[in-house]
N, C-alpha and C positions, 0 to 999 in steps of 0.2 A: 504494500500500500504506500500512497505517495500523499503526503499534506504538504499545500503550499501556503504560506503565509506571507500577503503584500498588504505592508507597510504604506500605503502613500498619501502625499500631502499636495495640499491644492493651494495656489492662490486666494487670499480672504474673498468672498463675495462672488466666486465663480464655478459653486458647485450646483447651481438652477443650471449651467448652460449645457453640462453634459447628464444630468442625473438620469432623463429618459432612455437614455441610451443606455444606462449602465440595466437600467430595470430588463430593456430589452435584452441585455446578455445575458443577465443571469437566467430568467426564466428559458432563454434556451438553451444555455452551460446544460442547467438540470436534467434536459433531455437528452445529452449526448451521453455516447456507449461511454461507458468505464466511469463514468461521475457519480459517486457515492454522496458527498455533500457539497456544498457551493454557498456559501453565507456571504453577506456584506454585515457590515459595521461601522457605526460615522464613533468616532470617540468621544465620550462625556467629559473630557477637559479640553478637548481642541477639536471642534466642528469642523475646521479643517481637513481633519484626518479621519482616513475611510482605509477597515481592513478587512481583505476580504480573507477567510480561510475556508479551504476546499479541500477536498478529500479523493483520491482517483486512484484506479484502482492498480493503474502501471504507469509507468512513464510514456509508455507509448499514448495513454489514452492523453494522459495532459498534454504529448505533444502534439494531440490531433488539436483538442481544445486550442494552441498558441497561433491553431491554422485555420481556424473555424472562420467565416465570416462576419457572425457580429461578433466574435474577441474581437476583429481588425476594427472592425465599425465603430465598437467602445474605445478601443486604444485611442487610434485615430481621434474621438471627437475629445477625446480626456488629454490627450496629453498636453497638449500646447498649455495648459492649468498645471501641469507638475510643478511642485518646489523641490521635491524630495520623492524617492520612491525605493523602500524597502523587498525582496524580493527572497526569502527563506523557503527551500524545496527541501523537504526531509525525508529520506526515504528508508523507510520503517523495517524491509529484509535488511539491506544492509549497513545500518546503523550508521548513516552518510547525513551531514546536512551542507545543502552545497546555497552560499549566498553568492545574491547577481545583484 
């Protein structure tokens, strides 16, 4: 099993301009093969800050999700708002945690 955990941070005042898009990914994260869980989280001391942790079931499958069309469609509308972006993939057989 594979958990990823992304850390990332937005511009104050410019998280309305991509949210719909994020809602769009995730609801269709959840339907893609190998997807066990897929959560968002905005943080209760920095509204800024949105993390999502997801669950899958090999690496293969999260590498389909990195190729999925709305992952592109969220990256894409979210990024140009990064300040910061955390990125922790743990991979649970072999007791690996690899940051990006």
């Amino acid at each position: 099993m594979i958990y990823l955990v992304a850390t990332l941070t937005y511009k104050p005042g410019t998280l309305s301009e991509f949210i719909d898009d994020a809602k769009t990914c995730i609801a269709a994260t959840r339907q893609e093969e190998g997807c066990i869980s897929y959560d968002l989280h905005q943080s209760l001391t920095d509204e800024n800050t949105l993390v999502f942790v997801e669950r899958w079931e090999s690496q293969e499958a999260l590498d389909g999700h990195f190729n999925a069309e709305h992952f592109k469609v969220w990256r894409d509308a979210g990024s140009p708002y990064f300040t910061s972006r955390k990125i922790e993939i743990i991979d649970v057989e072999e007791d690996a945690v690899k940051i990006l």
